[in-house]
TILUMVEX-22580 format. One record per residue: residue in three letters; z, y, x of N, C-alpha, C in turn. Coordinates in steps of 0.1 Angstrom, whole numbers, plus 5000, padded with zeros to 4 digits. Each point is the difference from the previous one (the first is absolute). Example, Ala and Ser with C-alpha at 12.3 -4.5 7.8 and 13.67 -1.06 7.14 Angstrom:
# TILUMVEX-22580
ala507849435132500050124991500050125009ser499350114996500050115009500850114992
***
This chain:
# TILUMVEX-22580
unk466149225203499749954987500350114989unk499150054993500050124986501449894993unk500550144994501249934990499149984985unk501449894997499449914989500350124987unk499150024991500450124989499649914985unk500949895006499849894983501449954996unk500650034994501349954995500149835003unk499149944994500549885001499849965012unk499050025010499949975018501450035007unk500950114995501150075007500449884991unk500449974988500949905000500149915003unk498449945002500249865007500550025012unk499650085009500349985011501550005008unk500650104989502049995002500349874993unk499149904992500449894993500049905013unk499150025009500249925009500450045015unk501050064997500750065013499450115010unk499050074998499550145005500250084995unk500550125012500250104994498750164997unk500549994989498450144996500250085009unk498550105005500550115010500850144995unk500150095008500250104993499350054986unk498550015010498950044988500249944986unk500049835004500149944984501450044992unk501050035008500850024990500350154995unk499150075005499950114997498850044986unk499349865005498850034987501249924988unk500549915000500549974991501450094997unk500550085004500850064997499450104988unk499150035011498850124986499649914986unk500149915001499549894990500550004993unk501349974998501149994995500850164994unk499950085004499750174997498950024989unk498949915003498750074989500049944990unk500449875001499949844989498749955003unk499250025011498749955008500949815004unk501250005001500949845005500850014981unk499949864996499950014988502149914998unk500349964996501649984995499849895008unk499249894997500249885003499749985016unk498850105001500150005015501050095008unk500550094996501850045003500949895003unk500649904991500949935000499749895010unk498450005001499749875007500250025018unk499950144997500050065012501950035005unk500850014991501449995000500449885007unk499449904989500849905005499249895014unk499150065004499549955014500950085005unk499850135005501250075006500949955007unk500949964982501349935001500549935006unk498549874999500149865008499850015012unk498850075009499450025009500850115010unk500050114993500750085008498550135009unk500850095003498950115009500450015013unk501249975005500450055016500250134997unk500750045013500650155002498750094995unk498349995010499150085001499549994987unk500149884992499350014986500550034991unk501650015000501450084989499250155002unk500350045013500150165005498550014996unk498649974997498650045000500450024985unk500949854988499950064989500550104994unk501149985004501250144998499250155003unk499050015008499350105002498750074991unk499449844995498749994992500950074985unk501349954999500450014983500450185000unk500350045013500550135002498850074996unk498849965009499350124996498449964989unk500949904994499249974990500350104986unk500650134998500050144995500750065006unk500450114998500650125003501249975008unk499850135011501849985008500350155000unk501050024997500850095000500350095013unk500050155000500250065013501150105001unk501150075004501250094993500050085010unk500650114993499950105010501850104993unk500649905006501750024994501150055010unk501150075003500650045006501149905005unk499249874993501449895006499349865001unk500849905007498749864996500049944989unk499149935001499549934984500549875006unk500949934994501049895007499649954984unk500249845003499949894985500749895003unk500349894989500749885003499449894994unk500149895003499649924986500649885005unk500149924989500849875003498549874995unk501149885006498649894997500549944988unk501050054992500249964991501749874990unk500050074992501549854998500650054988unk500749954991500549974994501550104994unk499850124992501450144998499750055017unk498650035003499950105010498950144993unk501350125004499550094995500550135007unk500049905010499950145013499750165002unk498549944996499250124998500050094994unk500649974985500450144992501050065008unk500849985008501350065008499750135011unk499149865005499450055010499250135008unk499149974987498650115002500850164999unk501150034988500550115003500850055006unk500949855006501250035010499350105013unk498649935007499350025008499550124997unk499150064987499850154999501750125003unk500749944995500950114997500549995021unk499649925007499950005012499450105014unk498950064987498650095007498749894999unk500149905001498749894998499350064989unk498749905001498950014988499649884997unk500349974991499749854991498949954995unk498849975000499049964995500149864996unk501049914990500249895003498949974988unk499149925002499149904998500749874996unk499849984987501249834998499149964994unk500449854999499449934991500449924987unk499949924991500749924989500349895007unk500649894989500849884999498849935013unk500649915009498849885002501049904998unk499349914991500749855001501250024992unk501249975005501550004996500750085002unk499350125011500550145005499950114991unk500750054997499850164990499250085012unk499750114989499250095005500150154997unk500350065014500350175001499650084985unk498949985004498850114984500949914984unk500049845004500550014986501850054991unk500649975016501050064998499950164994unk499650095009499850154992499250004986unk499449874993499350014989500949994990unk501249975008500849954985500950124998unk499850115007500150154997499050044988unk500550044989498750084990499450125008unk498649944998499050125004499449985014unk500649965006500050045019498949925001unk499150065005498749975005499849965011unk499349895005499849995016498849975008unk499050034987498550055005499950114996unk499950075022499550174997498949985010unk499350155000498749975007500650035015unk498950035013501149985014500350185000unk499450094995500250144998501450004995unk500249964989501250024988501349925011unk499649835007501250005008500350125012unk498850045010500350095004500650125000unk499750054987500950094993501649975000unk500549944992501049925000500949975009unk498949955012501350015012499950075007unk499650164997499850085005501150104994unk500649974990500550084990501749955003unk500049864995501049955000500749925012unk498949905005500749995011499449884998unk500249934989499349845000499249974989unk499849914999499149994987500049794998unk500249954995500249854997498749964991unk498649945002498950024993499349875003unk499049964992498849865003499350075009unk499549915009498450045008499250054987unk499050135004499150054991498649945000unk499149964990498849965006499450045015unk500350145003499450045011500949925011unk501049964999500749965011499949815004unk499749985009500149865007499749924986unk498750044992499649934989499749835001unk500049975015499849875001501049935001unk501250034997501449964999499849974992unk500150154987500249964991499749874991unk498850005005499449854991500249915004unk500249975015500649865002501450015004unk500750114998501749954995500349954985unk498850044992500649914987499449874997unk498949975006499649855002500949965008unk500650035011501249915005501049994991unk500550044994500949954989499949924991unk498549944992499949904992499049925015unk500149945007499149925003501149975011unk501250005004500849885010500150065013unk499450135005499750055011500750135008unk501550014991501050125008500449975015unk500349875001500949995010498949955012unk499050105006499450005006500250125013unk500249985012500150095010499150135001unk498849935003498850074997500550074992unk499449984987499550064986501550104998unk501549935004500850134998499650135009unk499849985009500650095010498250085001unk499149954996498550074996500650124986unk500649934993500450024985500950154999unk500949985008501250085004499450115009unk499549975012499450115006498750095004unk499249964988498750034993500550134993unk500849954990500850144994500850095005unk500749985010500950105008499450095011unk498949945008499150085009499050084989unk499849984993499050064989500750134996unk501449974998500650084996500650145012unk499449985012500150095011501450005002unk500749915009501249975003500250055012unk501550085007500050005013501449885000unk501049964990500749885004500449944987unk500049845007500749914985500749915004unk500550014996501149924994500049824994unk500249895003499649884992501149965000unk500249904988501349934994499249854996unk500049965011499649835000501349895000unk499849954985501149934993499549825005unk501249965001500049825003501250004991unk499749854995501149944994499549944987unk500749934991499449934989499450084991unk499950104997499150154991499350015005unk499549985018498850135007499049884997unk498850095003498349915001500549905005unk500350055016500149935009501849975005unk500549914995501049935001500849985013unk499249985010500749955012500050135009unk501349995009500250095008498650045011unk499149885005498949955007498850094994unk500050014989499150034994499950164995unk501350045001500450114996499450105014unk500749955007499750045014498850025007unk499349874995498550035006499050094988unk500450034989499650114989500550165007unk501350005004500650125000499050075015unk499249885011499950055013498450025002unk499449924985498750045001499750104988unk501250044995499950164993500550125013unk500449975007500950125008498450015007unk499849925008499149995012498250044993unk499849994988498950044993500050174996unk501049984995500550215003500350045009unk500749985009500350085009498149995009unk499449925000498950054998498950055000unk500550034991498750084991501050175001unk500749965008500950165002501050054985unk500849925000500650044989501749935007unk501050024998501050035008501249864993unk500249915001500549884987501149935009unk500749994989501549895006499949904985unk500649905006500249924987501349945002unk500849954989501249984995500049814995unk500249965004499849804996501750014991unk499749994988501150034986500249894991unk501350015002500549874988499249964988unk499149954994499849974983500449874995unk501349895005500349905000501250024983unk499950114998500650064990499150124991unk500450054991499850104990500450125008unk498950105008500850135009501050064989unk500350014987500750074993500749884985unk500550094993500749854992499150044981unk498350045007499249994987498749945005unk499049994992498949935002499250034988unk499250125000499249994987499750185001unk499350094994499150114999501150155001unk500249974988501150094991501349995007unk500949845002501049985006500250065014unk498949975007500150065011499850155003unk499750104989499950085001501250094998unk500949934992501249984997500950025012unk500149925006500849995015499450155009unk498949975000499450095009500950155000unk499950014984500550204998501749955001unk500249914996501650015003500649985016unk498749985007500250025011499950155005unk499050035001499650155000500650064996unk500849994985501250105000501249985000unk500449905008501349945009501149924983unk499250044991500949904988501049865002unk498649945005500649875007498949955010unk500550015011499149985013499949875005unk499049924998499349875006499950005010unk501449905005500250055020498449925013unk499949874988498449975010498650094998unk500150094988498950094997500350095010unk501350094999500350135012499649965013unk500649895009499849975014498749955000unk499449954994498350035005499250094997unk500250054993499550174998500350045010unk501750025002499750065014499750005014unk499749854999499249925011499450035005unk498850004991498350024995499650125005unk500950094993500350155006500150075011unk501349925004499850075016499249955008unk499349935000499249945005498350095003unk500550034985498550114998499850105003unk501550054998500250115006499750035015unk500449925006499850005016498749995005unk499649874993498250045002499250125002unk501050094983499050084996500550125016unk500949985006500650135006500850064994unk500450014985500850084991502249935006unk500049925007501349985008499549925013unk500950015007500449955013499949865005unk500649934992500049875000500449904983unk499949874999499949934985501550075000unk500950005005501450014995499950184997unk499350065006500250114994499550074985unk498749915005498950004985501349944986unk500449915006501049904990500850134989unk500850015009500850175003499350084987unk498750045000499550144998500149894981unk499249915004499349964986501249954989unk501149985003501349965000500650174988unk500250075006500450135001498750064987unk498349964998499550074993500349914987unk500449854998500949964995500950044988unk501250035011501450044998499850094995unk499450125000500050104994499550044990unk498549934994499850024988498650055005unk499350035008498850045006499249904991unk500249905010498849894996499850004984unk501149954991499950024988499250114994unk500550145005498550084995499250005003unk499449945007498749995008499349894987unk500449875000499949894994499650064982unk501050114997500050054988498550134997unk499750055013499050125002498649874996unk499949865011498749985002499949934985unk501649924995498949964982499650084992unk500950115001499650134988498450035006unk499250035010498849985006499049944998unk500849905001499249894994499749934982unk500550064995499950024988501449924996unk501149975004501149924995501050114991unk501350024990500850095001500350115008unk500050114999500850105008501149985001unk500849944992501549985004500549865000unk498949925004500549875004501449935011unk499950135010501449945010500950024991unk500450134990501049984994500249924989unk499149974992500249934989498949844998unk499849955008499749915004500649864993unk501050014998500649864994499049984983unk499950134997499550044985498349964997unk499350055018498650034998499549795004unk500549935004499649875008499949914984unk498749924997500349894994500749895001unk500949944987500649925001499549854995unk500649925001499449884993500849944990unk499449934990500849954984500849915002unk499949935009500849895002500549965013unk501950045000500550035013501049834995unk500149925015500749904998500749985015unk501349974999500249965010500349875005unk499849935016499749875000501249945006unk500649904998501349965010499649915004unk500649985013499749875013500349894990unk499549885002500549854996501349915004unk500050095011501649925009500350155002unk501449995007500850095006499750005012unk499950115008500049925020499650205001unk499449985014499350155005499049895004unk499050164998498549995003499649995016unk499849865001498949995012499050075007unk499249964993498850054996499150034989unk499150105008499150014985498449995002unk499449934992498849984999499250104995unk500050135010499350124997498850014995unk499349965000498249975003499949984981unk501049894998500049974984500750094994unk500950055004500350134992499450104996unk498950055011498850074995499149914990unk500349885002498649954989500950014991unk500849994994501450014990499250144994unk499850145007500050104996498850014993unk498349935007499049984997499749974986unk500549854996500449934993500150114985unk501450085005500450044985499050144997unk498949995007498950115003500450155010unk500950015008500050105011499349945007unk499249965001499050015017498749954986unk498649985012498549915001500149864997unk499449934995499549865005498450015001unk499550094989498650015003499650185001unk499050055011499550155000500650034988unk499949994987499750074987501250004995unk500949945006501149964986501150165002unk500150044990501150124999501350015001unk500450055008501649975003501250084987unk500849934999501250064990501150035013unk499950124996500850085011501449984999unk501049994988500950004998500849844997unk499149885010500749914997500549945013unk500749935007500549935014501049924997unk500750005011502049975004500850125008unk500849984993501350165006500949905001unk500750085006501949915007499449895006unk499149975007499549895012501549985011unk500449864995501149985009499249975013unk500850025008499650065019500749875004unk499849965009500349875010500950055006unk501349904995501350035007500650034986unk499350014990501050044988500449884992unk501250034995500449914992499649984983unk499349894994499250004988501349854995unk499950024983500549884992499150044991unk500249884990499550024983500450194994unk501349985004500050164993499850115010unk499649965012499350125011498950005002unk499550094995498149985000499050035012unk499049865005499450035004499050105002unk499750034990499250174997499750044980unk499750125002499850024984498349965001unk499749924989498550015002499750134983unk499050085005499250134994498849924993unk499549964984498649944998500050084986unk498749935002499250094984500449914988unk500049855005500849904988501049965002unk500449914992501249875002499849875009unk498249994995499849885006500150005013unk499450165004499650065016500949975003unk501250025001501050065006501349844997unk499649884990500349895006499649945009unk498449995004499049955007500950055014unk500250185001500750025015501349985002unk500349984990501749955002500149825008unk499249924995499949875007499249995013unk499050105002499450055012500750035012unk501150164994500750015008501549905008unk500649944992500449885002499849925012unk498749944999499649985013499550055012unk500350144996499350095010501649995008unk500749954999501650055005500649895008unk500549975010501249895005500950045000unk500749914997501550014998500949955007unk501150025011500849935010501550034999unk500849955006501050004997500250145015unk499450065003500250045016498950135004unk500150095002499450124999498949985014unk498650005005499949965009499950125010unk499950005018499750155005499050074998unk500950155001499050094994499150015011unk498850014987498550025011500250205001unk499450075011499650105005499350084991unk500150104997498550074991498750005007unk500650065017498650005009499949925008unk499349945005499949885007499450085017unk499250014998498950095014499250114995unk500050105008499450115002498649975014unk499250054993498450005008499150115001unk499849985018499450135000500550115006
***
């Protein structure tokens, strides 16, 4: 049977439980690249997806269609071109740590990120709340870059996996992230594009992730491992706590915040360092650059502690158009917000739980994240001092500072956050940061 080359025949037909062939999803990949598949037939095509689903052969044909629906990247480096990426959550900001822990390793970074989806912050917008720092360059200028420096933290370029592009931001207004398929098409459309020999994944469960349940985390993490490895690309994945705030901020600026006071050991965010260095050795071992994850652990640990990573981190914003002397003076160069408040628990007790997932909407809300494509993020607004499960909160111990542009904002998240919080008389057991390793 000739493949169907009509947007709406491919949609009906995943509307009613078949799956498109390769061909078709290759023509619609290109479709969606040219704007020949128009928004509404994007979304519609999302959310059949969603509902319907592709199977292993129809994930792995789209993941392929979106790759070489533009440009892939080819290196010719003295070390491997190793990457990470997470599926996403709530004060996760790994990846600024990361990408230069890993250069100052011998690696080569080409990390490809994306923005906010949903209630999740997002890599590029974090670095935007740097003045200046740019994160559309063309694939030359990234090449350059991590050729130079070692990494480079950047948006997919038109030329790159352009069929991503357009239907990763229809999945964000139209209900369709937390999709197997569509992540793991999404995720490694851009990483094989980007001429990978290993990666890295940080697949989050818990009340922050897409995907919430351990069940579900697991069958995300095994049909990302098993689709790259492949397509010949070298991948372990990490199943990670997001049943909490990975750090005790949640918002653009804030989190950027933690980040360098991590990086330059000021004050070190003990759940930000142990998966960093997780992630790390992890990659490292893939890449060949150590022995085993505990050794990798070891190396990325050490580029760390010493101050490497930091200049690396400080080489790629100056590069990128941010400060030259942002690692040093950084508290100076980050915007702040007008209206700093802080919030206190309604009862006395320690924190149970936390209703992560709303905490990012909390963040949304006071405009750090999307609700629709267009809307513009205020970089310098969130929550800092995020009390952590297990801590103890009263009226005068604050559940978090909330960061807004008003008064009214920043009442609206003060009763928000409120209910984002349980309260018990009884600290409950600690959950693990990593749960399973895959792959």
């Amino acid at each position: 049977m000739a493949a169907v080359t009509d947007a709406r025949a491919i949609i009906a037909r995943l509307r009613d439980g078949q799956v498109p062939s390769a061909a078709e999803l290759e023509w619609f990949a290109r479709g969606l690249a040219s704007g020949e598949v128009s928004d509404a037939q994007a979304g519609a095509f999302a959310m059949a997806v969603c509902l319907r689903g592709l199977g292993e052969a129809g994930r792995v044909a789209l993941t392929r269609a979106m790759r070489d629906s533009g440009r892939t990247l080819a290196w010719n480096l003295p070390g491997p071109v190793i990457d990470k990426h997470s599926t996403g959550g709530v004060g996760d900001c790994t990846s600024l740590l990361l990408a230069p822990a890993l250069a100052a390793c011998g690696a080569y970074v080409p990390m490809i990120s994306g923005r906010g989806l949903g209630h999740t912050g997002g890599t590029l917008d974090k670095l935007e709340a740097i003045p200046g720092y740019t994160t559309q360059v063309s694939a030359e200028r990234l090449q350059a870059l991590v050729a130079e420096i070692g990494c480079a933290i950047v948006g997919a370029s038109a030329e790159v996996a352009p069929a991503d592009r357009r239907l990763y931001a229809i999945r964000d207004v139209t209900g369709t992230v937390e999709s197997v398929d569509l992540i793991t098409a999404s995720i490694l459309s851009k990483k094989l594009a980007a001429g990978l020999e290993a990666l890295v994944l940080d697949v989050k469960t818990g009340s922050g992730a897409f995907l919430a349940t351990m069940d579900d985390a697991r069958r995300l993490a095994r049909a990302l491992v098993s689709a790259a490895q492949g397509a010949g690309c070298m991948t372990r994945a990490l199943i990670t706590d997001m049943d909490e705030p990975l750090i005790a901020a949640a918002g653009n600026a804030l989190e950027v915040i933690e980040v360098m006071e991590t990086l330059t050991g000021t004050a070190v965010t003990t759940r930000l360092w142990d998966l960093t260095v997780a992630l790390g050795g992890e990659a490292l071992a893939l890449g060949g650059l150590a022995a085993d994850a505990a050794d990798g652990e070891a190396r990325i640990a050490r580029a760390l502690e010493s101050g490497r990573a930091a200049e690396i981190f400080g080489e790629m914003v100056a590069a990128l158009g941010g400060p030259a002397d942002f690692v040093e003076r950084w508290p100076d160069r980050l915007p702040s917000a007008p209206v700093v408040t802080e919030v206190g628990a309604e009862t006395q007790g320690i924190v149970t739980a936390i209703d992560t997932r709303a905490v990012g909407e909390i963040v949304v809300a006071l405009g750090g994240g999307r609700r629709r494509e267009s809307d513009r993020i205020n970089p310098s607004v969130g929550l800092s001092e995020i009390a952590a499960v297990g801590e103890e909160v009263a009226p005068d111990l604050p559940l978090a500072r909330v960061h807004a542009a008003t008064s009214a904002d920043a009442s609206r998240a003060a009763r928000a956050l409120r209910k984002a919080f349980r309260i018990g008389p009884e600290a409950p057991a600690e959950r693990p940061l990593i749960f399973e390793r895959v792959g």
